[in-house]
N, C-alpha and C positions, 0 to 999 in steps of 0.2 A: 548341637542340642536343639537345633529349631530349622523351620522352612520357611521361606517364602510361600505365601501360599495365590503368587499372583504371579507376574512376568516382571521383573524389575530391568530398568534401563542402566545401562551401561553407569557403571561407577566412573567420574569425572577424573580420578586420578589414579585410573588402571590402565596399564600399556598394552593389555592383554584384547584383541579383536572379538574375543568370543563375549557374544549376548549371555547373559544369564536366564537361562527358562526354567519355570520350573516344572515336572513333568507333568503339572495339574492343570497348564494352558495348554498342551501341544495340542487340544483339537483346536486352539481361537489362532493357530498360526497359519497359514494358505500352506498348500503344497510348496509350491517354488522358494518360497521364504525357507520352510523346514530342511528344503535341501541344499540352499544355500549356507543357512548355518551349518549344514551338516559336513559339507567341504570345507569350511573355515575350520573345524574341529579338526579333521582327518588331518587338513596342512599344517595344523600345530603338531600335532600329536607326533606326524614324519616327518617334521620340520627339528623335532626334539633330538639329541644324540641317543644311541642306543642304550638302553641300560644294561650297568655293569652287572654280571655275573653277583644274584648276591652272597653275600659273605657268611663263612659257615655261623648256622646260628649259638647262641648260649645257649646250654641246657636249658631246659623248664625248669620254672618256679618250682619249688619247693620239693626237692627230688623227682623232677621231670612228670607232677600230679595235673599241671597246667593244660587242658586240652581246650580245643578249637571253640569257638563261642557256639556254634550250631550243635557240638556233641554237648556241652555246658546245658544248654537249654536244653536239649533231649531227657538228659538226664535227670533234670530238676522234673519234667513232665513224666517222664515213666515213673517217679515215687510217687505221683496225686497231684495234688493241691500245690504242691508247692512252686511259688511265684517267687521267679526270679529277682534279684534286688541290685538295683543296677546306677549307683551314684554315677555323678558328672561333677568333676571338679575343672578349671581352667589353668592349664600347663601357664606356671611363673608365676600366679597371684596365691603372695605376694612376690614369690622369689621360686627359684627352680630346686631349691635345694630345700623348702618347705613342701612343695610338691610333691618331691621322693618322699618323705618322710611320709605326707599323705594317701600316698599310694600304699606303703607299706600300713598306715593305720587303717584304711577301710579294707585291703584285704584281710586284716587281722579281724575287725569288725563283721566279717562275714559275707563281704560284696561276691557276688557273682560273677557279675563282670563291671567293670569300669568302662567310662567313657571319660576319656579324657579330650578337654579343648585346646588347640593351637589357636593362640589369639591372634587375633586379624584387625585390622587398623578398621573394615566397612564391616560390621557384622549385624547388618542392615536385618538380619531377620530377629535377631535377638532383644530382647528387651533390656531395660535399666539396668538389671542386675548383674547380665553377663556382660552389656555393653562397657559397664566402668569397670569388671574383673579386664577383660582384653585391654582396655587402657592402661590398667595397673600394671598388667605382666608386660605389657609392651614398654611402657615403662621404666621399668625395671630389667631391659634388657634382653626378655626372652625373645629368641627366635625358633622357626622351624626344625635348624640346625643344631642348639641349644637343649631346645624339648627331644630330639631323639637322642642328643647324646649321652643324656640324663636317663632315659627311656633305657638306654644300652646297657644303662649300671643297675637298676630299679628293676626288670622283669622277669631277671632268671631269679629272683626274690621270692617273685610274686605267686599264689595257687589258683589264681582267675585271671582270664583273658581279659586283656584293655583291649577298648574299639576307640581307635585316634579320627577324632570330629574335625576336621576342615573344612575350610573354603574352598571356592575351586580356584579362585584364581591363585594364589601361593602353588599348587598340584600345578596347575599350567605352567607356572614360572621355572618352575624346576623340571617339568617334563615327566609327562602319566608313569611313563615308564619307571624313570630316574626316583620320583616320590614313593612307586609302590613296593621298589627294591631298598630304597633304605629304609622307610617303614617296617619293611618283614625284618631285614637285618638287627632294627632295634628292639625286637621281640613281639612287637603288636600282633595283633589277630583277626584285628576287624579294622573298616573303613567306614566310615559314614561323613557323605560329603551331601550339607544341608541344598545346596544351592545348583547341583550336576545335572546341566542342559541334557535334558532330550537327549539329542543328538549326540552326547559325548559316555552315554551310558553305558554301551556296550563297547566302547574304546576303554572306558576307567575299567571296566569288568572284567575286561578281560587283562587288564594290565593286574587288576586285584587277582584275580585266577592264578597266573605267571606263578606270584610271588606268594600260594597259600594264603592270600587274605579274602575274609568272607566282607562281601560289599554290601552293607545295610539299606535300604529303601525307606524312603518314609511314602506313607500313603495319609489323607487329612478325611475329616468332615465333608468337605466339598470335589473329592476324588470319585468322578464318575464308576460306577461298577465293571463297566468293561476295562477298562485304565486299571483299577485295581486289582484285578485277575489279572494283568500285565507286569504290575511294579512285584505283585506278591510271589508271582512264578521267577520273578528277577532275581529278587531278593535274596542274600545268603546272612546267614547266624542268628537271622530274625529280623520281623518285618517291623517297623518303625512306625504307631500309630500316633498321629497327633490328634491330642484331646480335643483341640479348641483349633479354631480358625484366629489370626493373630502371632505373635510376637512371644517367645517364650516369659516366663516370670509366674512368679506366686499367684494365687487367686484362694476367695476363700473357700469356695466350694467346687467340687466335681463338678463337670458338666453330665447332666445330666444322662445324654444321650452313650454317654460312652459305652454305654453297657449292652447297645442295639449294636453301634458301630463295632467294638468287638468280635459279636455273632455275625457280622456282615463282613465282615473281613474272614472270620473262619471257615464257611461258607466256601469259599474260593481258593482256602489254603491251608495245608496242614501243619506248616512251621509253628515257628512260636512269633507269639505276635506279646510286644512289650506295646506299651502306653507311657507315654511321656507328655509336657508341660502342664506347666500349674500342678503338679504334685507337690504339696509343701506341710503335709500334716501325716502323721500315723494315722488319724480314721479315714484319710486319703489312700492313703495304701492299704489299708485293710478293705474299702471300698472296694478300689478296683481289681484286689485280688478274689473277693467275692464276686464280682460278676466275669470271670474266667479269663484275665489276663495271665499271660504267663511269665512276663516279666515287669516292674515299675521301674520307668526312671527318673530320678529325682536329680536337679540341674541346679536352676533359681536359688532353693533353698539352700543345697546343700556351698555353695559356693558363699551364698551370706555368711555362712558361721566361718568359713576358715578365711577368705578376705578382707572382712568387712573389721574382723577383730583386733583391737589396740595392738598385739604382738604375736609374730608366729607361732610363739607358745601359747598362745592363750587360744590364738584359730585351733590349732590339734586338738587343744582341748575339748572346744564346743564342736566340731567336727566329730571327734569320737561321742562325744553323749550325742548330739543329734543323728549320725548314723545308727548307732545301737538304737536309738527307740524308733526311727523307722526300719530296722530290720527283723524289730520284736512286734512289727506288727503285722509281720507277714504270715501267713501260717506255717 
């Protein structure tokens, strides 16, 4: 649910050789450097076993009504106005089996689509709020392996497509390939990987392609115009605008600008472009649906009410009334 919006160094207790860029340094890196990294990618990627044939999938949610996040968003844009409403909750916090339940309440709630988090031990781009949800879940057990197979029982439920948000380095560890095939198998639809070097983009893309999954891009504030005509012609299910330069988490107001950056990014691209961090308020979503996003997603906030709360039961609870009233204020 967030980016780096710099080039960070090498995490101290990752095994993994590949640097983390994020696509908004590739012009401060030299040639020879970009294509250095660019063969260290390649030799993981072939260095991976092959992935397995995947596995027939589950019907669709809700009598097979469930389509693609790209026709999702089509669809929401050919009736007008209507902005997509697109929670992020964190796969395991508290427990994985409060998760199903929450997937099942915000599709009941009206989500469009979901974006669910695999928590990650470095989730260096993330702020306070999702950094102690990934603690929690990790915590309490959740894995990779865990979150799909929980995923496996929860989406032929479901009548909106999850987009499953990871790291890259877990995707490394298990092999582009190998990650994009059991992803598809556990019903998912979308990919969005915060942290996906330059150079490994059109390797995850086309691993995402294989396996029917649409690969989300995020493009920032400080995303050159040419660069952005690049990430947004990449892009599949919707392109991923970040509101703020920074760390995801609550904030009290809009940035203002968002509303140029929007038209700046449409400009260059016909998709659906969603707006994501610091949305934590209904006049926040009603904001940004006003100045022509077409989808919000709500991360920070929506993860405070179902973790942060005395008891599972009591998170569904605030979870469903906070969902409902940022979904009643979209039009």
């Amino acid at each position: 649910m967030a980016v780096t919006l710099k080039a960070a160094s090498p995490t101290p207790s990752s095994s993994s050789p590949v640097a983390r860029l994020s696509v908004t340094t590739r012009a401060a890196m030299p040639g020879r450097r970009r294509a250095a990294a660019a063969v260290r990618v390649r030799a993981i990627a072939a260095a991976a076993p092959a992935a397995p044939a995947p596995a027939p999938a589950k019907p669709a949610g809700a009598g097979g009504r469930c389509r693609p996040v790209s026709q999702t968003m089509s669809r929401l844009k050919a009736k007008g106005k209507q902005t997509a409403f697109i929670p992020y909750i964190t796969a395991g916090d508290p427990d994985l089996a409060t998760t199903a339940e929450a997937l099942r309440l915000l599709d009941a709630c009206g989500a469009d689509v979901i974006e669910l988090g695999v928590p990650f031990s470095d989730p260096y781009a993330d702020g306070p709020v999702l950094q102690a949800s990934s603690a929690r879940a990790l915590a309490g057990g959740a894995t990779p392996d865990r979150v799909l197979e929980m995923l496996r029982e929860v989406t032929p439920e479901l009548s909106c497509p999850v987009v499953l948000f990871s790291y890259f380095r877990p995707i490394v560890q298990r092999g582009l390939g190998h990650f994009a095939a059991a992803v598809k198998e556990a019903g998912v639809h979308g990919l969005l990987v915060p942290d996906l070097p330059y150079v490994a983009t059109s390797i995850m893309r086309s691993e995402a392609m294989k396996n029917n999954l649409e690969l989300a891009l995020l493009t920032t504030p400080s995303t050159p115009a040419e660069r952005m005509k690049v990430i947004t012609e990449a892009s599949e299910g919707f392109v991923y605008l970040v509101s703020v330069n920074g760390v995801t988490g609550p904030r009290e107001n809009v940035n203002s600008g968002v509303k140029s950056l929007i038209q700046e990014v449409k400009q260059v691209t016909d998709k659906s472009v969603a707006v994501g961090f610091g949305i934590s308020k209904p006049e926040h979503v009603k904001q940004i649906a006003e100045w022509g996003a077409d989808g919000v997603i709500i991360g920070s906030a929506m993860v405070k009410q179902l973790g942060e709360a005395a008891s599972p039961k009591e998170g569904l609870k605030r979870l469903e009334k906070f969902a409902r009233s940022m979904k009643n204020a979209l039009p």
